[in-house]
C-alpha positions in Angstrom: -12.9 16.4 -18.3 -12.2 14.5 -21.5 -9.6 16.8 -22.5 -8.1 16.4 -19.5 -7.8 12.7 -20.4 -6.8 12.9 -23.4 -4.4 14.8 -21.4 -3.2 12.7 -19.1 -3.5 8.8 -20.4 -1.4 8.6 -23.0 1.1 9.8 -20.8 0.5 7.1 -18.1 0.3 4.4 -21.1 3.3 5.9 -22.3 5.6 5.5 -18.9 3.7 2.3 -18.3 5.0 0.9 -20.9 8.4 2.1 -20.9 8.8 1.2 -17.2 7.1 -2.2 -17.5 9.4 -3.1 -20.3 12.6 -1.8 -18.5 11.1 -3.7 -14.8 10.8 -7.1 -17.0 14.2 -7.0 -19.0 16.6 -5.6 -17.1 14.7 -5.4 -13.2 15.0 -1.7 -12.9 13.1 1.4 -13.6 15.2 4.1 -14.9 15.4 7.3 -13.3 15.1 9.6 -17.0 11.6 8.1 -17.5 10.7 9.1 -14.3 11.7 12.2 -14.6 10.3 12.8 -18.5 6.8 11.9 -16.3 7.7 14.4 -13.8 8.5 17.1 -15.7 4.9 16.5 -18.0 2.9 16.2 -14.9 4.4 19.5 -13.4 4.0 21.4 -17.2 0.3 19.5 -17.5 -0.5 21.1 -13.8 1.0 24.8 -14.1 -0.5 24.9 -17.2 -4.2 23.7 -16.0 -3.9 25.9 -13.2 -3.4 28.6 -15.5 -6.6 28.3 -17.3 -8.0 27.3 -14.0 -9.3 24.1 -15.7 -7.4 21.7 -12.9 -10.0 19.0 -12.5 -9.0 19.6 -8.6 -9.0 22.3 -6.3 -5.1 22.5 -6.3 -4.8 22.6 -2.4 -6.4 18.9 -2.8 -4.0 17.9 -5.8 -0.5 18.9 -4.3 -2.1 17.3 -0.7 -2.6 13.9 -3.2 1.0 14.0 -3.9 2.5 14.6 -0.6 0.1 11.8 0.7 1.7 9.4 -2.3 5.2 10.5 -1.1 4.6 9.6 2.4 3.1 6.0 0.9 5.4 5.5 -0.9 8.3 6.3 2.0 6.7 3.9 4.3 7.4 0.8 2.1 10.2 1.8 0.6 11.6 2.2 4.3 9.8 -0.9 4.8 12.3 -2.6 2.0 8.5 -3.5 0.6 9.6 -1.4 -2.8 12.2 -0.4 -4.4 13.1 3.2 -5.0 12.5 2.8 -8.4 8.8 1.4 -7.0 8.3 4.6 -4.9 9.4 7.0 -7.2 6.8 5.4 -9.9 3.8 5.9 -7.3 4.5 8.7 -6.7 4.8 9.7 -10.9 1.6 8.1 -11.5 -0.5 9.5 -8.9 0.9 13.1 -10.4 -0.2 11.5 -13.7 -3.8 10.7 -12.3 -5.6 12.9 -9.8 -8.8 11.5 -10.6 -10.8 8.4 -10.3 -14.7 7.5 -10.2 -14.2 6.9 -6.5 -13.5 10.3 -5.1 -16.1 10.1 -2.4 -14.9 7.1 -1.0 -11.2 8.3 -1.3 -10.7 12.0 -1.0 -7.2 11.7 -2.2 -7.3 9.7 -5.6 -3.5 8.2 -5.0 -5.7 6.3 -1.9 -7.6 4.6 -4.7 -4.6 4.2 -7.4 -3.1 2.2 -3.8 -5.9 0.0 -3.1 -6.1 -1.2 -6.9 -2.4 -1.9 -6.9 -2.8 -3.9 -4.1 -5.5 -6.1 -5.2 -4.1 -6.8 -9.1 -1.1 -7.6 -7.2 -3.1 -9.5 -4.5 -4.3 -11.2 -7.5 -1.6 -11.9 -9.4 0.5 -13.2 -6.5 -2.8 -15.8 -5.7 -2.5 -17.3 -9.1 1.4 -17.7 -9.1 1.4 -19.5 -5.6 -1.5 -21.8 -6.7 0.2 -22.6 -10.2 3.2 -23.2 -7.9 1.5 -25.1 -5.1 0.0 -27.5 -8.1 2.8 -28.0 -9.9 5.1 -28.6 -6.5 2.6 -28.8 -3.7 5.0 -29.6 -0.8 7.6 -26.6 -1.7 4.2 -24.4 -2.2 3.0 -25.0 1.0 6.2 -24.8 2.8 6.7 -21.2 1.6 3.3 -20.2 2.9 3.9 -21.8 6.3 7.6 -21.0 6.5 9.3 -20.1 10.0 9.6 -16.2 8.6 5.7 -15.6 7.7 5.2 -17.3 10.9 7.6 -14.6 12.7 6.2 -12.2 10.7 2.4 -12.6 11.7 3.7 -12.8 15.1 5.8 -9.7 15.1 2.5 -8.2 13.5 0.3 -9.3 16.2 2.4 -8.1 19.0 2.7 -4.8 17.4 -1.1 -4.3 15.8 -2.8 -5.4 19.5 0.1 -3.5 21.5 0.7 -0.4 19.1 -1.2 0.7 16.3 -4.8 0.3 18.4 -4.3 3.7 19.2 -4.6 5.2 15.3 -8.3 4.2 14.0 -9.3 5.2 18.0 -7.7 9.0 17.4 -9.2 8.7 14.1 -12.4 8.0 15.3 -12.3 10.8 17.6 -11.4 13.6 15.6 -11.8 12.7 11.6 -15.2 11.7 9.7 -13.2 8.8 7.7 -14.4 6.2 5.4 -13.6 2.4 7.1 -11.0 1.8 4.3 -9.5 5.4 4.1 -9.0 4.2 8.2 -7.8 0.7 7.2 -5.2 2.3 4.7 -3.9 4.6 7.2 -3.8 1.8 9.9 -1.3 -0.1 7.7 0.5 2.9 6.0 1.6 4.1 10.0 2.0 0.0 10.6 4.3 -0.3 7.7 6.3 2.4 9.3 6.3 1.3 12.8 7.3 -2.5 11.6 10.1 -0.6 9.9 11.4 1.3 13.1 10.7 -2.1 15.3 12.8 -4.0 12.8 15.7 -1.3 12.9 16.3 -1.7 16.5 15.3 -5.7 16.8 18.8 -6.2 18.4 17.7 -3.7 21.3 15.5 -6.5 22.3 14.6 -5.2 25.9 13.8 -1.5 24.6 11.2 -3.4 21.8 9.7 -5.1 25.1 9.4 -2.1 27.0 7.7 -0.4 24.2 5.1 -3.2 23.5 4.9 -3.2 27.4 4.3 0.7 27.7 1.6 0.1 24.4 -0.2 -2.4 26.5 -0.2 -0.4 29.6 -1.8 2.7 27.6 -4.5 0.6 26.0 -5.1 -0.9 29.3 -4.9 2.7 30.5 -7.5 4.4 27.2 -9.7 0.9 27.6 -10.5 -0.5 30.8 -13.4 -2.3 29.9 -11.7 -4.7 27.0 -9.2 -6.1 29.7 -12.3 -6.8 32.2 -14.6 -8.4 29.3 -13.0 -12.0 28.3 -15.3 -12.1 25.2 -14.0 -8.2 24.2 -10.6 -9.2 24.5 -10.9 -12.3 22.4 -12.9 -10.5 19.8 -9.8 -7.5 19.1 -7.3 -10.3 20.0 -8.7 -11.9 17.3 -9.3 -9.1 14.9 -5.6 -8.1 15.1 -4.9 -11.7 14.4 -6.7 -11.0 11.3 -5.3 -7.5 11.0 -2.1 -9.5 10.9 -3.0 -12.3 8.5 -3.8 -9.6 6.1 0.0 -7.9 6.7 1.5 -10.9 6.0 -0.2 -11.6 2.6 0.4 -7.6 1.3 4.0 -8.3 2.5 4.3 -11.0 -0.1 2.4 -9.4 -2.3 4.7 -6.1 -2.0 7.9 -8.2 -1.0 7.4 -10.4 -4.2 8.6 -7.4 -6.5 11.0 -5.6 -4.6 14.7 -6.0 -6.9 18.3 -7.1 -5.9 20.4 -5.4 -7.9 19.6 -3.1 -11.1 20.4 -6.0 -14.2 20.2 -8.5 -12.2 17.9 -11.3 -13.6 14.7 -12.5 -11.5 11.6 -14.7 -11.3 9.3 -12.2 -9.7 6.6 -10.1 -11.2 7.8 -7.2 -12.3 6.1 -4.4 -9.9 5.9 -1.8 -12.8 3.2 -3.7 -14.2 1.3 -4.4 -11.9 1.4 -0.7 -10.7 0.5 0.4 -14.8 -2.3 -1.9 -14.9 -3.4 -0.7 -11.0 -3.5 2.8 -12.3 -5.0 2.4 -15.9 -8.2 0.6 -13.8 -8.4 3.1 -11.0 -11.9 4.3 -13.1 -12.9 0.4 -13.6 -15.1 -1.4 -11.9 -12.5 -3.5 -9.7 -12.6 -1.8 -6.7 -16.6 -1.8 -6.8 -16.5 -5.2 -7.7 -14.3 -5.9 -4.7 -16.3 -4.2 -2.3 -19.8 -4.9 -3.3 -17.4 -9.0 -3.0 -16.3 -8.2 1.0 -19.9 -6.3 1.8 -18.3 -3.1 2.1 -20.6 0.0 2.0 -19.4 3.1 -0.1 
């Protein structure tokens, strides 16, 4: 295992620096780094698969990266990250198929995810408070602005009308982990706000479909649309469902680029994406679960 390391992180230090440099200067991640990443990862793997000394079975690690392609083409089709975004996930979960928290996510590019998502989480949190000190009334009317609030709306109407129907199949026929379920509810929401937003100017066919999602659940769960306080409580856990949408949306929104060269005032993703990786075998996502009561 420590050969494989010293395999693998220099390689990740290597690209996360070259692309975090690259993101901050210029706003773009250059395709050739990329692929100098690729091509190591794909020599790294042949050759541990070789001496059979692949630190996983390699059924699991080529199901790892097809999982981080499909991540990574819901936001990107999402306009939540860039290609040059995607195409990094995807390099750095070739780069690192391992992490302390295998249990709790089979597929290690779950946990490389879920830590990108919280240093961005908290990296965003810090910018909008130094921002909401320094100019308190623009701070505060970004985070109430007309499109968050369309955007938590759209969410709701699509989470309560839609996506119920994904943790109930998963429930039914998979042995998941809450979060594995809660990153799979919002991977397949990602894609369905994406396909929503596509045909928006089809305005009664959106309408029929949130109809015809009703109508199922109403259909699959009789007994929530009979029980007031049942249907308050998921009315008011997709509310929350959809509160938690929003703020990812800024988080992943924040870094997504214009133009290549063109200069910007966001955070550039790369970073946050090298520093989510390099931690995947930290204590943050423990820390961050033991934080929210979670249960491994």
């Amino acid at each position: 295992m420590l050969r494989y390391f010293l395999s693998y992180y220099p390689a990740i230090l290597i690209l996360g620096a070259v692309t975090s440099y690259t993101d901050l200067k210029f706003n773009t991640i250059r395709n050739k780094h990329l692929a100098y990443a690729f091509l190591y990862g794909i020599i790294l793997f042949t050759s541990l698969s070789f001496l059979n000394a692949l630190p996983l079975q390699s059924d699991r690690f080529l199901a790892n990266i097809l999982i981080s392609i499909i991540i990574a083409f819901a936001l990107y089709a999402s306009r939540l990250w860039s290609a040059g975004d995607a195409k990094l996930f995807i390099a750095l979960s070739l780069l690192l198929p391992v992490n302390r928290y295998g249990r709790l996510f089979f597929f290690p590019c779950l946990a490389i995810f879920v830590n990108i998502a919280i240093v961005g989480t908290i990296a965003i949190l810090a910018m909008e408070t130094l921002h909401i000190i320094s100019k308190p009334l623009i701070g505060l009317k970004n985070i109430f602005s007309k499109t968050n609030l369309l955007v938590f709306l759209k969410s709701l109407a699509i989470i309560f009308s839609l996506t119920w129907a994904i943790p109930l199949f998963l429930s039914r026929n998979f042995l998941l982990s809450p979060l594995i379920e809660l990153i799979i509810l919002y991977i397949s929401y990602f894609l369905i706000y994406y396909f929503i937003n596509k045909f928006s100017k089809y305005r009664l066919l959106i309408i029929l479909i949130l109809a015809l999602g009703i109508s199922a659940r109403y259909f699959c769960q009789p007994g929530l649309f009979n029980s007031p306080a049942d249907l308050y409580n998921q009315f008011s856990l997709s509310a929350k469902y959809s509160l938690l949408f929003v703020i990812l949306r800024g988080v992943f929104l924040n870094n997504v680029k214009d133009k290549p060269g063109a200069t910007s005032n966001k955070i550039p993703y790369a970073l946050l994406m090298f520093l989510g990786t390099i931690l995947v075998n930290s204590d943050l996502i423990a820390s961050i679960i033991s934080l929210f009561a979670f249960r491994k």
